[in-house]
C-alpha positions in Angstrom: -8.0 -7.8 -4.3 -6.1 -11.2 -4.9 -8.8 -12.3 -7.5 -8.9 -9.0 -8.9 -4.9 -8.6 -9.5 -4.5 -12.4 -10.5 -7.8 -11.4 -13.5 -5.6 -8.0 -14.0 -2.8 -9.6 -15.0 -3.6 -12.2 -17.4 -6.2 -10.2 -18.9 -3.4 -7.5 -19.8 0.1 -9.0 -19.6 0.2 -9.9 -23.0 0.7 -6.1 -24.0 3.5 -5.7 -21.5 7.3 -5.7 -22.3 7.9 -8.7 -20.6 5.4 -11.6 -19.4 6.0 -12.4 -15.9 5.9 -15.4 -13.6 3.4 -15.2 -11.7 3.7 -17.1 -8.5 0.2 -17.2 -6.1 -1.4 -19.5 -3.9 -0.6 -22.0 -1.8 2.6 -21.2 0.1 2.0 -17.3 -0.7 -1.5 -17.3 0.8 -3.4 -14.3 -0.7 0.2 -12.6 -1.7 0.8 -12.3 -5.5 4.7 -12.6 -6.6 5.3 -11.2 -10.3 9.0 -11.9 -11.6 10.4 -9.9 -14.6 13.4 -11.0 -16.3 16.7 -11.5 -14.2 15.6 -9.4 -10.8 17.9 -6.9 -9.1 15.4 -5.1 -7.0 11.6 -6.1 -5.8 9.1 -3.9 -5.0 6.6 -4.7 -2.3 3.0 -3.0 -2.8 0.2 -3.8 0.3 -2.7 -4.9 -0.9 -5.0 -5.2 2.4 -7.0 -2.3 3.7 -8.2 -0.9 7.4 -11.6 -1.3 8.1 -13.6 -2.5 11.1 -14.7 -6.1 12.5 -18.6 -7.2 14.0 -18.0 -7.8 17.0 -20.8 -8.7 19.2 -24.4 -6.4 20.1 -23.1 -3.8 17.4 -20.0 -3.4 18.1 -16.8 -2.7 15.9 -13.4 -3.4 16.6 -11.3 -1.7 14.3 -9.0 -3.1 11.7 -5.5 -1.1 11.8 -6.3 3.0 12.4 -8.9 3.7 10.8 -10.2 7.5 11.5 -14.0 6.9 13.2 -17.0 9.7 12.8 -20.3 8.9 13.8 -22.2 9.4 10.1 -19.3 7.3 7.9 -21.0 4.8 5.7 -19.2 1.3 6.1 -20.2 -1.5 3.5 -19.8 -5.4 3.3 -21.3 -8.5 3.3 -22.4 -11.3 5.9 -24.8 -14.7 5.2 -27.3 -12.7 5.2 -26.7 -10.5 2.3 -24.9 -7.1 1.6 -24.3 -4.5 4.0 -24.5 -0.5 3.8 -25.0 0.7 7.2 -23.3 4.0 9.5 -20.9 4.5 11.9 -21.8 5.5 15.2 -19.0 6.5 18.2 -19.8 7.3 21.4 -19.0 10.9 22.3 -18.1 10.0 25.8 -16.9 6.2 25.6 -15.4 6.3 22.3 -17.0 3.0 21.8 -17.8 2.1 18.4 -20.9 0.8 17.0 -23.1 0.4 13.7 -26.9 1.3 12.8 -28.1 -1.0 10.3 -31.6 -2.3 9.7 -30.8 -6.3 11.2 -28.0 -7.1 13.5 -24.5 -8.2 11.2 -23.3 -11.3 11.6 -20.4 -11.6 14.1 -16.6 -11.4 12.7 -17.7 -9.8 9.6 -15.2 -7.6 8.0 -16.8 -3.6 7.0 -14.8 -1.0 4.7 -15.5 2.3 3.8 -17.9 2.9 1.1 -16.2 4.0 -1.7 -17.1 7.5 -3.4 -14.2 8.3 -6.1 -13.4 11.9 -7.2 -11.0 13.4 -9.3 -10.9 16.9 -10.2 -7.7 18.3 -12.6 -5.4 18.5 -10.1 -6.2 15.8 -7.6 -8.1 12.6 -6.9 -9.8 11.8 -3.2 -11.2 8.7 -1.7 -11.2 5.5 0.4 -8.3 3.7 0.5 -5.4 5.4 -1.5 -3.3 4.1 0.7 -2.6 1.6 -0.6 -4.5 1.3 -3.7 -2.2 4.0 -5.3 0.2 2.0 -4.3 -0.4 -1.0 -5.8 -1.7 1.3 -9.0 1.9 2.2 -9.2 3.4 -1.0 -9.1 0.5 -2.5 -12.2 1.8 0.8 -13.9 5.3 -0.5 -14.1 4.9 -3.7 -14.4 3.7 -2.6 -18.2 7.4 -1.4 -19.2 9.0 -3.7 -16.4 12.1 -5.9 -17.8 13.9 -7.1 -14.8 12.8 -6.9 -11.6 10.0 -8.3 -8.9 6.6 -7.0 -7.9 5.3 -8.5 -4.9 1.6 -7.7 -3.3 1.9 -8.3 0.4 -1.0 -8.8 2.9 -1.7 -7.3 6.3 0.5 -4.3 6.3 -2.0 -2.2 8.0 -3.0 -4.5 11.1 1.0 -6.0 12.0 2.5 -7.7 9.0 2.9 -11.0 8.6 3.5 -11.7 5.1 6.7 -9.7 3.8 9.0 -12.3 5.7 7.8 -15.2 3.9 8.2 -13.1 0.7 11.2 -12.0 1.2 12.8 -15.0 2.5 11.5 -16.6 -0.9 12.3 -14.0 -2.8 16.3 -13.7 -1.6 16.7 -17.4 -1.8 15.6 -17.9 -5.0 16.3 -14.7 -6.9 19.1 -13.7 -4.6 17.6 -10.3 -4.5 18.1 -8.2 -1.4 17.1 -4.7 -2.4 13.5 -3.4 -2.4 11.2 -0.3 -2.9 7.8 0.2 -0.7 5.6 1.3 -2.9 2.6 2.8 -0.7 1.2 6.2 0.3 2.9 8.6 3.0 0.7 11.8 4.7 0.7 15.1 4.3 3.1 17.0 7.0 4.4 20.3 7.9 7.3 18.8 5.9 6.0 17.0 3.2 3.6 18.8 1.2 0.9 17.7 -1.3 2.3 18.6 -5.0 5.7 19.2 -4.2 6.9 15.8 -5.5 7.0 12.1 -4.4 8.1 11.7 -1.2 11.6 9.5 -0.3 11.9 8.5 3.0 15.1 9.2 4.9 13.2 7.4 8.2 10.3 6.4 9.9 10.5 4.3 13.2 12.7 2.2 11.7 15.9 3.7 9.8 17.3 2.2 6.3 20.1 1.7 5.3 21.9 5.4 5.0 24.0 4.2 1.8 20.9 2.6 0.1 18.7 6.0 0.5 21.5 8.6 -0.7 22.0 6.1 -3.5 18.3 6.2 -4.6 18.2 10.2 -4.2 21.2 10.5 -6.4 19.2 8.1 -9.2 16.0 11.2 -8.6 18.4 14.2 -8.3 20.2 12.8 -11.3 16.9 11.8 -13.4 15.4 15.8 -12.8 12.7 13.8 -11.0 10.7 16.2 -8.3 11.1 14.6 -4.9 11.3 16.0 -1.3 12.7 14.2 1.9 10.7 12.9 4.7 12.3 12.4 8.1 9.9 10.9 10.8 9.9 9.4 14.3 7.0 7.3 14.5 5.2 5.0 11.5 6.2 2.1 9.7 5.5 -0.1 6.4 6.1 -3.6 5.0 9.9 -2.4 5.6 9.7 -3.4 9.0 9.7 -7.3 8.1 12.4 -6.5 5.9 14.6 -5.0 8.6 13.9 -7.4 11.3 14.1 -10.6 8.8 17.3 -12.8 8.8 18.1 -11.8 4.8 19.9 -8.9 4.5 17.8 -6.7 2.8 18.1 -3.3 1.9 15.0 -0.8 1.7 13.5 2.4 0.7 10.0 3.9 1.3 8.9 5.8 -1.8 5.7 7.1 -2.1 3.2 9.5 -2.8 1.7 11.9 0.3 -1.7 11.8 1.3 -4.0 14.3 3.2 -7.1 13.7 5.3 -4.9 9.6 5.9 -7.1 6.6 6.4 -10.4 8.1 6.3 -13.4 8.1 3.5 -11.7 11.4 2.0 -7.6 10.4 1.2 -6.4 13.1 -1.0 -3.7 12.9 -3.4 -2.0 15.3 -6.1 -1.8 14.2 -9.4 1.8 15.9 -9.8 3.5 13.9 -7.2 1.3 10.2 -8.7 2.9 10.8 -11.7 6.8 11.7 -9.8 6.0 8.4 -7.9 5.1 6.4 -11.1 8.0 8.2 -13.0 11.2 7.9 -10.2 10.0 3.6 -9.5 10.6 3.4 -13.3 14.4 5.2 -13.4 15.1 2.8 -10.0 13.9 -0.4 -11.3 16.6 0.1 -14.0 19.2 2.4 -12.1 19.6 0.1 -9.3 
């Protein structure tokens, strides 16, 4: 994902409003820093996905929460060659394992296979989360002229990367407020097509002036939204809020259905609201 965003970039920057910085490597690890401009606001955008580790005589460890179902097709690549083998769980351990044709060389990292489909309304595959999310941000980065886009690593498995970012990012820029730009789920509150989703909490809560700020901005913009309260969950906020900067943050993001399995489903309507209310904030805020 690093290689392919670092390509993405100067292959197509020269047709955006303004040429970023880019800042990679070295003391960012895999993470990707784009600056636009004089920066207000940064968004953060995951870039790392769930998945499953080789452990040892055929057994998988997962990688974050993925869902497991005997039959899934998992895919990667060891000394040996590439992979493209199945999923097996236990019905009565739970224990997971693989069938594949030679055993896979221990610590080797597996993903879902991808199959891609979009129909008028919606599109449905692997890893939406976050790859809409990171869609979003390469999306605005085309009409972008002051701001930060930063692609963060690990989100799904602890963190670990967003409080180097964002101790960089306030110390050098001075910027303390950011959007999270990733994919929420389907509830019996949030529904698919109703709008982009704004979160008011998960297990963390934001700042409460911050949020009614950035609901004004949609309310005021004739953006569809809708409000999601939770209890449990988190995102690359959580480095925000427990870092020594004092940031301020807002989830914002599409809802998914069938979340982190082969099948993530997504509606069109509330892409484009996602797409649509980043752009408003990015100049709003």
């Amino acid at each position: 994902m690093t290689k392919f965003l670092l390509d993405y970039v100067r292959q197509n920057q020269g047709t955006w409003r303004v040429q970023p910085q880019v800042r990679a490597g070295g003391q960012f690890q895999d993470c990707i820093i784009l600056v636009f401009g004089k920066p207000r606001t940064a968004v953060f955008a995951h870039i790392d996905s769930i998945g499953f580790t080789v452990r040892y005589g055929r057994e998988l460890i997962r990688i974050g929460g993925p869902r497991a179902q005997t039959g899934y097709h998992l895919v990667g690549q060891d000394s040996q060659g590439e992979i493209d083998c199945t999923l097996i769980v236990d019905e009565e351990t739970g224990e997971l394992s693989y069938e594949f044709t030679r055993p896979i060389d221990r610590g080797t990292e597996l993903t879902f296979r991808c199959d891609f489909r979009e129909t008028d309304t919606t599109v449905q595959s692997c890893y939406l989360d976050n790859r809409l999310g990171v869609w979003n941000a390469l999306q605005l980065a085309e009409t972008l002229e002051n701001g930060i886009i930063a692609f963060s690593c690990w989100e799904e498995h602890g963190g670990g990367s967003v409080a180097y970012l964002a101790k960089y990012i306030y110390e050098e820029y001075g910027v303390h407020q950011a959007l999270i730009s990733d994919i929420t789920w389907v509830t019996e509150g949030v529904e698919a097509g109703a709008g982009v989703a704004i979160s008011l909490r998960d297990s963390l809560i934001p700042r409460r002036s911050y949020v009614e700020r950035i609901c004004r901005i949609a309310r005021a913009a004739n953006i569809p939204h809708q409000l999601e309260v939770e209890g449990s969950g988190g995102s690359d906020a959580k480095e925000l809020q427990h870092g020594a900067q004092p940031w301020d943050w807002c989830f914002i993001g599409a809802p998914e259905d069938h979340v982190h399995s082969p099948d993530e489903l997504v509606d069109k309507r509330d892409i484009a609201g996602m797409l649509a209310l980043y752009q408003v904030l990015m100049v709003e805020l």
